[in-house]
C-alpha positions in Angstrom: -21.9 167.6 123.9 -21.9 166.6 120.1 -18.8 164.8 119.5 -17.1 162.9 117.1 -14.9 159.7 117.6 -11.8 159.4 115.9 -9.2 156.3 115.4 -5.7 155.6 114.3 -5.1 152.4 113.1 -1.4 151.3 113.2 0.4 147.8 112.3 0.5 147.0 115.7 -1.7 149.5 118.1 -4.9 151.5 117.9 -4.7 155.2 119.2 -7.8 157.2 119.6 -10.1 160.4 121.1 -13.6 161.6 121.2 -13.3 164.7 120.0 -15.5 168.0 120.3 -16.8 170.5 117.3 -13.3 173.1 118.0 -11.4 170.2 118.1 -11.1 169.9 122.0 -9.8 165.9 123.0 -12.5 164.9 125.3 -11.2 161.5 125.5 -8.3 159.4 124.4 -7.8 155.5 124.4 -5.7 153.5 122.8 -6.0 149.3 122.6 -3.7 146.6 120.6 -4.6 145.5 117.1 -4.4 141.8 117.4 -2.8 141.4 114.3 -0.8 138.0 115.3 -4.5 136.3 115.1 -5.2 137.6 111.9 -6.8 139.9 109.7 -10.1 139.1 110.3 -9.4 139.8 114.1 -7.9 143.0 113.4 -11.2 144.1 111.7 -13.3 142.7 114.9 -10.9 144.6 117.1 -11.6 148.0 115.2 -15.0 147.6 115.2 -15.2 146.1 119.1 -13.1 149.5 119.8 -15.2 151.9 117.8 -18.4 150.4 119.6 -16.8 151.1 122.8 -15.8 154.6 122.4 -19.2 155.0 121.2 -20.5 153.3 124.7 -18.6 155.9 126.6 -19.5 159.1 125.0 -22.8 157.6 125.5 -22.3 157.6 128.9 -20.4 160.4 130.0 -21.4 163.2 127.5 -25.7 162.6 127.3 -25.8 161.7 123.5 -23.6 158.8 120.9 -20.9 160.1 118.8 -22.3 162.0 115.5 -19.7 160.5 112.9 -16.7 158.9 113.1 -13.2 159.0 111.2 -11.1 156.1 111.0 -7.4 156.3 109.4 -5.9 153.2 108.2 -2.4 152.0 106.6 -1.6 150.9 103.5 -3.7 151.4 100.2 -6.9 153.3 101.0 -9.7 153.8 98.0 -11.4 156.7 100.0 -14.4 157.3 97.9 -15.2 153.7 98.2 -14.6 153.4 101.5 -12.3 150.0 101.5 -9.2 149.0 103.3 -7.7 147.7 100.0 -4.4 146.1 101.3 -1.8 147.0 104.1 0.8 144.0 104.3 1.1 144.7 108.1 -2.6 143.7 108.9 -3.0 141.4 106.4 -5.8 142.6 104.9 -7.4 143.1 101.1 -10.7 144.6 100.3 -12.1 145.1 103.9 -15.0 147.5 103.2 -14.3 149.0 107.0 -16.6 152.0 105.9 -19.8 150.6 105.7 -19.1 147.8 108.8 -18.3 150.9 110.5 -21.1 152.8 110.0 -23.2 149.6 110.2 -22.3 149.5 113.8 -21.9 152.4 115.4 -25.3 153.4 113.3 -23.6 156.9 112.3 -21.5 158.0 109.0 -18.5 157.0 108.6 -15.4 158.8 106.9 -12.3 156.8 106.1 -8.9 157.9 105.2 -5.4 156.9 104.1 -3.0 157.4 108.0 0.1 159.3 106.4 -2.8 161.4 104.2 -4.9 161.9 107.4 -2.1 163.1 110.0 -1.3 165.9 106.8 -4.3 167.0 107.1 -4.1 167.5 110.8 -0.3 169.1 110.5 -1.8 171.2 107.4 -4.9 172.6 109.3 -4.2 172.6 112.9 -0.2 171.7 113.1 3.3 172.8 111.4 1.1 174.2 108.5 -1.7 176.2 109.6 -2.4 179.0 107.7 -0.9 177.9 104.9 -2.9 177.6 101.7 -0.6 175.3 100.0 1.4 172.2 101.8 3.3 168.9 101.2 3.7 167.1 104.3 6.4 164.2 104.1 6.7 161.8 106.8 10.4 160.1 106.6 9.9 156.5 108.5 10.4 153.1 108.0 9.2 154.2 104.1 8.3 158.1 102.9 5.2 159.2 102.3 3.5 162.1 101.8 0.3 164.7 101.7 -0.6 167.0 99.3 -2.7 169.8 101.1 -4.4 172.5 99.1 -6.9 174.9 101.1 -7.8 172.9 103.8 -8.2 169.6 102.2 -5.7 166.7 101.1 -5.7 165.4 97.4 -6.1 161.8 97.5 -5.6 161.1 93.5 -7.9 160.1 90.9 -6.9 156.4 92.2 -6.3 157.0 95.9 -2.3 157.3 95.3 -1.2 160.7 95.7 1.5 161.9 97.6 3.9 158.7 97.3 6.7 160.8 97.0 9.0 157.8 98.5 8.3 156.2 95.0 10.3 158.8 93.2 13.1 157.6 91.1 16.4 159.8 92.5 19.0 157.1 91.9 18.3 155.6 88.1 19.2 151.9 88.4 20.1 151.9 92.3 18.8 149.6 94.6 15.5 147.5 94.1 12.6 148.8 95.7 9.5 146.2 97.0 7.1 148.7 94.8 9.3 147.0 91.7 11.3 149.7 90.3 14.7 150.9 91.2 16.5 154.0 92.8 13.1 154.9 94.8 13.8 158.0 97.0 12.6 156.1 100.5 15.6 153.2 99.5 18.2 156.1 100.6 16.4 158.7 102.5 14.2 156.7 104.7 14.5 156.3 108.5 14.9 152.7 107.7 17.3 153.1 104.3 19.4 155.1 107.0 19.6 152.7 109.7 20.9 150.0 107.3 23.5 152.4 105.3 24.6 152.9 109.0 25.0 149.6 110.4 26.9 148.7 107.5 29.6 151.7 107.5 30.0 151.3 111.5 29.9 147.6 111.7 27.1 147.7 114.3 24.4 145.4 113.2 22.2 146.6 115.5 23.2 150.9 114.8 20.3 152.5 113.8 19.4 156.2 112.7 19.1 158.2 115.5 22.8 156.5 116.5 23.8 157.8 112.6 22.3 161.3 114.0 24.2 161.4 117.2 27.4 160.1 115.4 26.8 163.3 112.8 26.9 165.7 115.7 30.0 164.3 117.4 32.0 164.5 114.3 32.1 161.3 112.9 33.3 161.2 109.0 31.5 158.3 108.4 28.4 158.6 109.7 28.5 162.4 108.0 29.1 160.7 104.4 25.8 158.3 105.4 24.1 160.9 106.2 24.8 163.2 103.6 24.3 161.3 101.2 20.8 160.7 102.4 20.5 164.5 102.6 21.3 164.8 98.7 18.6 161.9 97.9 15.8 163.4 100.1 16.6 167.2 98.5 16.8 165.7 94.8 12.9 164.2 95.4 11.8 166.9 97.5 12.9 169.3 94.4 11.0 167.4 91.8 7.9 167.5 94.0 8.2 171.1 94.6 8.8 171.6 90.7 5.5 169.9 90.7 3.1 171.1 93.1 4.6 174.6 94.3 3.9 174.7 97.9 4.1 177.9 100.1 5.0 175.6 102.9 7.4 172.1 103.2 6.6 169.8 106.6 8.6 167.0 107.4 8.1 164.5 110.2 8.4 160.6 111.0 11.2 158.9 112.5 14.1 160.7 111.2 12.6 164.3 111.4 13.3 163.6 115.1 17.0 164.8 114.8 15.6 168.0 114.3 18.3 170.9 112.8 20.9 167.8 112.6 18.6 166.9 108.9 17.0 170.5 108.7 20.0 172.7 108.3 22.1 170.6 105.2 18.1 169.9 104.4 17.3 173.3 103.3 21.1 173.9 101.8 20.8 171.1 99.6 17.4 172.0 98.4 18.7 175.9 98.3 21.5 174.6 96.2 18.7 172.7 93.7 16.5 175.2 92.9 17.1 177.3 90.1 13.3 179.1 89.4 11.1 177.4 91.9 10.3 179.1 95.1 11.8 177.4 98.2 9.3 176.6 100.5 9.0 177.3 104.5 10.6 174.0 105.5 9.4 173.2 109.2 9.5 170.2 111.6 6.1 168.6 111.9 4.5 170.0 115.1 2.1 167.3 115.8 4.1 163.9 116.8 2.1 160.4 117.2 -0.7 162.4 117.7 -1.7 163.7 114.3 -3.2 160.1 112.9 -5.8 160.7 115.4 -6.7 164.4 115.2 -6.8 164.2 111.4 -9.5 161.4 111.7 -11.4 163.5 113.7 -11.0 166.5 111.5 -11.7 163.9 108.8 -15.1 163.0 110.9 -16.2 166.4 111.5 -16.0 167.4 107.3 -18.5 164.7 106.7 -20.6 166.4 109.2 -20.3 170.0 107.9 -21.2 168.0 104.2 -24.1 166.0 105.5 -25.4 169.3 107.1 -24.7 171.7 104.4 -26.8 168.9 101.8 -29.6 168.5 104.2 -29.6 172.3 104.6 -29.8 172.6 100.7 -32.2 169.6 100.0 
């Protein structure tokens, strides 16, 4: 059976599938990074694992993998190919790409992981059907995808989508990126978390305790959360100003209190817009999983490319 292998490259773990031409999950694995020994050893691990999934499609289904998909954190040049940086693997300018493709002897299509699990939500998940989407994952940052018919813009420099970089509080607290008042400092699962522990006095309170405080009643942790609320529905706003999409999915971390963000969500951003359009806003559908599908989605349209230019050649 032609299939495709597909990997999702976290900080700390490795998920991944075989997967078949409709998509089908012939085979999953998942393996550890190694990322205490290095970055050099987290490249070796990627490419140890990639050779083994190819070993076992070998095996089991008569033929190797046809083209792989990998999906990687941190700053991602796609048309290049290169792992540029990701400060939780330690890595700069790992062209991961071509030592892909050099071992498994098959293309190789690589891709940014918040970009590439967009693409999966957009096309098979929360957002299929949908000819327009921007899929925001609210972690330990906020990040997003920008899909338009099927596909997700990367940028002219590989930066599109870093919606967690827009200013919604001039002057309010530093951000690592260097400015200040970036919209993932107040509206991230993490920015949460620490607005939490702080008003509760629980060092250790995080935000789905913020969340379960919210729905017993709790002033306090209603005035954190709100107030995250208004920051995540004044950036959401400007990007919808910007890129107009028919449908709004949100996911990570703190998309896991489900209609505990979603309801006040919408309000806020039904109380912002004045000529835009409000999107569908929806929960992302796809969980942990969508890293992995996307690079396989990701694998097979390098295969529909390759075949379409050797079809025209």
């Amino acid at each position: 059976m032609r299939h495709v292998i597909a990997l999702d490259v976290g900080g700390t773990g490795m998920k991944a599938a075989l997967a078949g031409p409709d998509g089908q999950v012939l085979h999953r694995a998942r393996r550890v990074t190694g990322r205490e020994q290095g970055p050099r050893a987290v490249v070796a691990s990627i490419l140890d694992f990639a050779a083994e999934l190819r070993a076992y499609g070998s095996e089991h289904f008569g033929t190797p993998a046809s083209a792989a998909g990998v999906a990687v954190p941190g700053i991602v040049d796609e048309a290049r190919g290169t792992a540029v940086y990701a400060a939780n693997l330690g890595w700069r300018d790992v062209p991961l790409r071509e030592l892909l493709a050099e071992r498994l002897g098959v293309p190789v299509a690589l891709g940014h992981d918040v970009r590439t699990g967009g693409l999966a939500e957009g096309r098979v998940g929360a957002g299929r059907g949908a000819d327009r989407f921007l899929f925001v994952a609210l972690g330990t940052g906020i990040a997003g995808a920008i899909g338009v018919d099927g596909r997700v813009e990367a940028g002219a420099h590989g930066f599109a989508g870093e919606i967690g970089h827009i200013v919604v509080r001039p002057g309010g607290a530093a951000c690592p990126c260097g400015q200040r008042g970036c919209l993932e400092r107040f509206a991230s699962a993490a920015a949460v978390s620490e607005a939490w522990a702080a008003a509760s006095g629980g060092p250790g309170a995080d935000a789905a305790d913020c969340a379960k405080a919210v729905d017993s009643g709790d002033p306090k942790a209603r005035a954190v959360w709100q107030d995250a609320v208004d920051a995540l529905a004044d950036g959401l706003v400007t990007a919808l100003t910007l890129l107009d999409p028919r449908t709004l999915i949100i996911g990570g971390g703190l998309a896991e209190a489900g209609e505990t963000l979603f309801t006040p969500l919408r309000e806020a951003i039904g109380r912002r817009v004045t000529f835009q359009k409000q999107p569908t806003i929806v929960p992302a559908a796809l969980g942990d999983a969508a890293g992995c599908l996307g690079a396989g989605l990701l694998a097979w349209d390098l295969l529909d490319r390759t075949d379409r230019m050797e079809v025209t050649a």
